[in-house]
MARBA-3410 file (N, C-alpha, C, O; in Angstrom, 1 decimal):
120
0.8,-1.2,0.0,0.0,0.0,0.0,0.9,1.3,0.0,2.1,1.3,0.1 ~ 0.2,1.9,-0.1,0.8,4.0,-0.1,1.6,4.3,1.3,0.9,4.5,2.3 ~ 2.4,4.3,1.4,3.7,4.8,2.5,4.1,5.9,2.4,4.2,6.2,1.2 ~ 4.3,7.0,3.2,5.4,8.6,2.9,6.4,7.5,4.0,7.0,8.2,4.8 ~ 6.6,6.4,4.1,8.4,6.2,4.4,9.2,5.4,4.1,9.9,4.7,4.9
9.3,5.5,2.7,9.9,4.7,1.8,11.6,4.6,1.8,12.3,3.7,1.4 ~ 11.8,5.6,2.6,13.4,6.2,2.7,13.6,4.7,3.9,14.5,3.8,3.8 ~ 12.6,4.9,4.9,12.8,3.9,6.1,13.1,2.4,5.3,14.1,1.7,5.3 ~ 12.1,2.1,4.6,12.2,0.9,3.7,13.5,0.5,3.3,14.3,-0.3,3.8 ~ 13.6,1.1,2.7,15.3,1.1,1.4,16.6,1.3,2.3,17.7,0.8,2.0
16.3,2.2,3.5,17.7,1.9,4.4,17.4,1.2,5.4,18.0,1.4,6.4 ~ 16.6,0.2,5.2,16.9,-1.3,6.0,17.1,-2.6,5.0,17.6,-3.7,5.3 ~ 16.8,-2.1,4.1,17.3,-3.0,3.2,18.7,-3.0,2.7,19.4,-1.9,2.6 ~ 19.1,-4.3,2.2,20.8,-4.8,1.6,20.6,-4.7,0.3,21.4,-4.0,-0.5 ~ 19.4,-5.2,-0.1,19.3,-5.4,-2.0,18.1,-5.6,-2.4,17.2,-5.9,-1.6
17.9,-5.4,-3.5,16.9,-5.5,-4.1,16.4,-6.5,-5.3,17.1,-6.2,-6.3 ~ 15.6,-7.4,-5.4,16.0,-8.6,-6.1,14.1,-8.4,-7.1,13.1,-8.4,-6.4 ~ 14.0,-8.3,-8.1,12.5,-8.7,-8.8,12.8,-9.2,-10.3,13.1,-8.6,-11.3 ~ 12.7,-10.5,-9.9,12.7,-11.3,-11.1,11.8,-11.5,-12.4,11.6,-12.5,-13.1 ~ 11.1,-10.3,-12.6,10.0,-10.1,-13.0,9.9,-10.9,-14.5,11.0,-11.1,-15.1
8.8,-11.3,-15.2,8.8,-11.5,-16.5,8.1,-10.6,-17.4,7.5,-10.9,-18.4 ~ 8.3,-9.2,-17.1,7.2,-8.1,-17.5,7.3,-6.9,-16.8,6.6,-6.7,-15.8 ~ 8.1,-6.0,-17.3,8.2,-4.8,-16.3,8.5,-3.0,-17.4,9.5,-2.5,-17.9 ~ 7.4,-2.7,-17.5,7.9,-1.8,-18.6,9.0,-1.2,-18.0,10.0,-1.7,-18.4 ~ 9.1,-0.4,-17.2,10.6,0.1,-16.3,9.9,0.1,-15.1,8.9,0.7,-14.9
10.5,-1.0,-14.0,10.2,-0.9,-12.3,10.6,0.6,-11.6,11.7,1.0,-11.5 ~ 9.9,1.0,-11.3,10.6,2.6,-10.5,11.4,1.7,-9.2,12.3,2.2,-8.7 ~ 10.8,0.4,-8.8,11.1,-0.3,-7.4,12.4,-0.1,-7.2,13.0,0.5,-6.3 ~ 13.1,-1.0,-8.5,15.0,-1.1,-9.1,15.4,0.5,-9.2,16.5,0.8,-8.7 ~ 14.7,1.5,-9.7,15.4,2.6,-10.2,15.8,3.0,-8.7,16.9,3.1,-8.2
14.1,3.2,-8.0,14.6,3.5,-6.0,15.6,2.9,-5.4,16.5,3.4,-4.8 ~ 15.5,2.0,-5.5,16.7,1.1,-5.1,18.1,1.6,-5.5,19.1,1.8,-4.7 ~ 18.0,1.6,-6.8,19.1,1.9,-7.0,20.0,3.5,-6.8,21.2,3.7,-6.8 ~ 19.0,4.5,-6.6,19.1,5.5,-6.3,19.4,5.8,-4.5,19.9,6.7,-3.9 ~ 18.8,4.8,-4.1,19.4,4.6,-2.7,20.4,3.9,-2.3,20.6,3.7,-1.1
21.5,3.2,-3.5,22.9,3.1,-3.3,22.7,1.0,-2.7,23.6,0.4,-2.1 ~ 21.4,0.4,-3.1,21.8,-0.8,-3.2,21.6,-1.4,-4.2,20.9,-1.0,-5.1 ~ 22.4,-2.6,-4.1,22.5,-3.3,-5.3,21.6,-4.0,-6.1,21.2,-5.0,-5.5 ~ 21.1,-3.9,-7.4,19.3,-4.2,-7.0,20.3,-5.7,-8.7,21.3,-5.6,-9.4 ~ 18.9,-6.8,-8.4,19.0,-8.3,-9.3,17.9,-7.9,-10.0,17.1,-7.2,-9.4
17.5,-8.3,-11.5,16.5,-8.0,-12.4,16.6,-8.9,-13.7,17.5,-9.7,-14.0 ~ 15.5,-8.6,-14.3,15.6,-9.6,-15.6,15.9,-8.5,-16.9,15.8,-7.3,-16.6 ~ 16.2,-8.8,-18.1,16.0,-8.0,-19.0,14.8,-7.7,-19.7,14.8,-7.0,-20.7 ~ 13.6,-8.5,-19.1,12.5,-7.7,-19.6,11.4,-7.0,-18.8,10.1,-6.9,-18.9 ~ 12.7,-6.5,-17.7,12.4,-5.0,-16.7,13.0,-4.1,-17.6,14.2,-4.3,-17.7
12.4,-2.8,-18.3,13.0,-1.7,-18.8,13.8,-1.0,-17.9,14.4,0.0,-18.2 ~ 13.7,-1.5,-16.7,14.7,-0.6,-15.9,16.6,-1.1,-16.0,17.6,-0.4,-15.7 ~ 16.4,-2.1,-16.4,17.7,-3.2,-16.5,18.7,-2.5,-17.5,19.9,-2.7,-17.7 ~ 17.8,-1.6,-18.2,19.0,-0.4,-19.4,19.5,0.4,-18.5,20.1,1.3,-19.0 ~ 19.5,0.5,-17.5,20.3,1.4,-17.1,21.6,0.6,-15.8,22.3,1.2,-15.0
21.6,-0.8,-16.0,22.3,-1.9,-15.0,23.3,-1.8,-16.1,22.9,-1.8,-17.3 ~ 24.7,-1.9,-15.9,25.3,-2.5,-16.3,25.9,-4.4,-15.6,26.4,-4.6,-14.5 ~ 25.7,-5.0,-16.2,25.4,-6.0,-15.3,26.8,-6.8,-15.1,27.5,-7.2,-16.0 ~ 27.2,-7.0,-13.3,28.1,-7.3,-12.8,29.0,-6.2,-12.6,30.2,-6.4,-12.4 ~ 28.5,-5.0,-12.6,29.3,-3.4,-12.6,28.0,-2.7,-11.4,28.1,-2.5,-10.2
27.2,-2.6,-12.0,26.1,-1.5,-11.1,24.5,-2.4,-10.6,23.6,-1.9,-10.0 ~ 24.7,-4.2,-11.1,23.6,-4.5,-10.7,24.0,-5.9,-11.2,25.2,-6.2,-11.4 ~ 22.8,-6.9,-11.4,22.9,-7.9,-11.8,21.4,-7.6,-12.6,20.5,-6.8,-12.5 ~ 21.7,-9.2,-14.0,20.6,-9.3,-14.9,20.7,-10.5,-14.9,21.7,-11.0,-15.3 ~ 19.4,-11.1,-14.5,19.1,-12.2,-14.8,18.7,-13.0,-16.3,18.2,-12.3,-17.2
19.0,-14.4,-16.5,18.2,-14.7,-17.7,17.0,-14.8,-18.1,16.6,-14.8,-19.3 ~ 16.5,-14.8,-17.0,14.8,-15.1,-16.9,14.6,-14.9,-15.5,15.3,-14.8,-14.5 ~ 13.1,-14.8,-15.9,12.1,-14.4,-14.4,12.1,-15.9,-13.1,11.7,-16.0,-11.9 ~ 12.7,-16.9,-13.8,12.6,-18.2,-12.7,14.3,-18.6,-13.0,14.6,-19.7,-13.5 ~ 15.2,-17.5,-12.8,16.2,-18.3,-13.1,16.8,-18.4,-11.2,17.6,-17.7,-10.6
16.0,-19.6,-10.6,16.5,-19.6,-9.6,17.9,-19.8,-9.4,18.1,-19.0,-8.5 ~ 18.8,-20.2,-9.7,20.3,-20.5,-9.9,20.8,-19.2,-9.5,21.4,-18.9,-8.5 ~ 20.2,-18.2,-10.8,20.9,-16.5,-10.9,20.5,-16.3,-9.4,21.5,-15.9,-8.7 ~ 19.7,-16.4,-9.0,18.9,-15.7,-8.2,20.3,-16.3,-6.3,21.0,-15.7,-5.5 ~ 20.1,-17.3,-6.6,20.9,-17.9,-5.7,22.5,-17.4,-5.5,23.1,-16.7,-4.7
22.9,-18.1,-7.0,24.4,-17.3,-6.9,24.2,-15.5,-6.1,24.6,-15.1,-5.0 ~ 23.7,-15.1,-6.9,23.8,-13.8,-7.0,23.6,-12.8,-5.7,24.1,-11.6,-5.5 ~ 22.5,-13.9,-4.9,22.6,-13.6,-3.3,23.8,-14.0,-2.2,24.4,-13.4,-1.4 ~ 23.9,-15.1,-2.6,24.9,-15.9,-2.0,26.8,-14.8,-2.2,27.6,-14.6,-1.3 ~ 27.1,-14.4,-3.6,28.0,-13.7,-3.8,27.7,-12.2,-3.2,28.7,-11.8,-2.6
26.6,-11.4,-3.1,26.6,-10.5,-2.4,26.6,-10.9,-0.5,26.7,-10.0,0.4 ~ 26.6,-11.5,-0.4,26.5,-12.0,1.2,28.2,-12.2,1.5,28.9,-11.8,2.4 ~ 28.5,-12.8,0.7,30.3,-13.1,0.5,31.3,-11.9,0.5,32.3,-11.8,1.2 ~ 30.9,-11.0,-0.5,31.3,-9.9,-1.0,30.9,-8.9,-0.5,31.0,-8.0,-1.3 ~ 30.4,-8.3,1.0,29.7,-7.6,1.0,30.0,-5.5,0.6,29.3,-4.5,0.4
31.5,-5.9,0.6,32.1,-4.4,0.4,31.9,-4.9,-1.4,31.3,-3.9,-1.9 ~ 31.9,-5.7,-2.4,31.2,-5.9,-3.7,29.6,-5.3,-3.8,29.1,-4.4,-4.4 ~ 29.2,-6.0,-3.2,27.7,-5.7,-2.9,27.5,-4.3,-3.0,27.1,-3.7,-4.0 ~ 28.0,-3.4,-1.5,28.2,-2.0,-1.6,28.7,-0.9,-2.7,28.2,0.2,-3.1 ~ 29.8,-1.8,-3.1,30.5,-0.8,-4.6,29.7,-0.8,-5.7,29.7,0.1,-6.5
28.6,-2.4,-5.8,27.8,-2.1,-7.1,26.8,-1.4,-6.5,27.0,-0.3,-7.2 ~ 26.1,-1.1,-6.0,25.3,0.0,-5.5,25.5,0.9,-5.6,24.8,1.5,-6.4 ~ 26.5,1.7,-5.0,27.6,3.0,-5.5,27.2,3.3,-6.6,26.5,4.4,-6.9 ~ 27.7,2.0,-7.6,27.8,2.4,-9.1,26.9,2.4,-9.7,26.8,3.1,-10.7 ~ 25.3,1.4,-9.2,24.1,2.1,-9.7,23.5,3.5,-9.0,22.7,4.2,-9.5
24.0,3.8,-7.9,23.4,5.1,-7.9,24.0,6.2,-8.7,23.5,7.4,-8.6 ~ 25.2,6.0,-9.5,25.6,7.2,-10.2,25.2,7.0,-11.3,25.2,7.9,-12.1 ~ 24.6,5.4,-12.0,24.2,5.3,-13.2,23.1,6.1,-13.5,22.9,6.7,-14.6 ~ 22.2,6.2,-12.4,20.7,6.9,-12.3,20.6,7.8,-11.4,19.7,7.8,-10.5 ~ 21.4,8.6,-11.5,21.8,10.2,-10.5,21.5,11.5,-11.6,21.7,12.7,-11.4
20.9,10.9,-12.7,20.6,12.5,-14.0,19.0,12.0,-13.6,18.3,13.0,-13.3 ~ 18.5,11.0,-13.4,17.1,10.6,-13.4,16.3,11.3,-12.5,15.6,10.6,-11.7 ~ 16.4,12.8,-12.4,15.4,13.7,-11.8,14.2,14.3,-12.1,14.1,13.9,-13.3 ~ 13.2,15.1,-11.8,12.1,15.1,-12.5,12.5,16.3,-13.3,11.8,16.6,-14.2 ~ 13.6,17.1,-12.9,14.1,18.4,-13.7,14.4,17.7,-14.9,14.0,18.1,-16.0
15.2,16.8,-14.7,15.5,16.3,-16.5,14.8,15.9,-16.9,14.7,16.1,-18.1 ~ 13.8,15.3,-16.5,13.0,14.4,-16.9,11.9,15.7,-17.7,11.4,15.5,-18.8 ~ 11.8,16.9,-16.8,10.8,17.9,-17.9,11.6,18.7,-18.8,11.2,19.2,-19.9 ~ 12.8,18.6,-18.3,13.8,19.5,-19.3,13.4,18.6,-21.2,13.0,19.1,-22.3 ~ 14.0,16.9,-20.4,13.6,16.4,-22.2,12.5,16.3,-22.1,12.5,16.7,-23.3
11.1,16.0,-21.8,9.9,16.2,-22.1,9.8,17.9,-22.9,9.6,17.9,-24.1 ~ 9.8,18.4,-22.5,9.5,19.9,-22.9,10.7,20.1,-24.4,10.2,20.7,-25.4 ~ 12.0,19.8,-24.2,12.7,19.5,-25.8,12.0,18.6,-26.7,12.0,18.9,-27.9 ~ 11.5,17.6,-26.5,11.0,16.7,-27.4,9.7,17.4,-27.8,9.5,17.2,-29.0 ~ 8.5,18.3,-27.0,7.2,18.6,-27.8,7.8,19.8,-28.4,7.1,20.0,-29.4
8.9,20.7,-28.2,9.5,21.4,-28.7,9.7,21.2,-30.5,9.1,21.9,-31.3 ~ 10.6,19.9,-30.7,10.9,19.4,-32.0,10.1,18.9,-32.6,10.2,18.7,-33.8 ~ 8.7,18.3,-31.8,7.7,18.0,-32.8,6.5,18.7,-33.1,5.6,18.2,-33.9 ~ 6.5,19.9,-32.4,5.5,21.4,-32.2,6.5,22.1,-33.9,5.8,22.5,-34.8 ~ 7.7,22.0,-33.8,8.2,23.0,-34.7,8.8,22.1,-36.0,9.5,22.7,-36.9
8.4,21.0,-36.1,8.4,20.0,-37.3,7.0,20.3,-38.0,6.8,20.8,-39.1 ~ 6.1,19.9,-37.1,4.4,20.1,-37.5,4.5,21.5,-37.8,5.1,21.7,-38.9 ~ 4.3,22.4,-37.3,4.0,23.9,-37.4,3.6,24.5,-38.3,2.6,25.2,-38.3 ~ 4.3,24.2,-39.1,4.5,24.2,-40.5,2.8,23.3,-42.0,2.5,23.5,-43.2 ~ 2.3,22.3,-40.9,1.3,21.8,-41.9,-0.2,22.5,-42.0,-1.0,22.1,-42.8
END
């Protein structure tokens, strides 16, 4: 359900893991990852474009690849100063992903197709 303490959530949490088979982009992973842990995902979460995977996150092969899912806990548990550095490195992967940029290119793009049409 609807929380204002999402901050509490995410800094009690180690990682973030959604094996999903369907995710246009999870905002769950982007949060996550914007709160500096290391989040596990599949590639057909649109958020997974912004993982480089085994650098700023992991990517799974699939949504039941329990194996990935295992290793991948199991090595963050091992590694845990690993664990922390890829988090690091997803939070600087998705550190432009503010709502200022986000209107900055919203507002350039109706821009270029306001002044393409204009003209018909």
């Amino acid at each position: 359900g609807q929380t204002d303490r999402m901050r509490r959530y995410y800094a009690v949490a180690d990682a973030l893991v959604l094996p999903t088979y369907y995710e246009p982009c999870a905002n769950v992973v982007l949060e996550a990852m914007a709160c500096g842990m290391p989040v596990m995902t599949t590639p057909l979460n649109g958020a997974s474009e912004f993982i480089e995977h085994g650098k700023s996150g992991l990517i799974l092969a699939h949504g039941n690849d329990f194996h990935g899912i295992q290793e991948g806990l199991l090595d963050w548990i091992e590694h845990p100063d690993e664990a922390r550095e890829m988090g690091r490195r997803g939070l600087t992967s998705v550190s432009g992903l503010t709502w200022g940029n986000c209107a900055r290119q919203v507002y350039r793009l109706c821009k270029q197709v306001t002044s393409r049409y204009s003209s018909l």
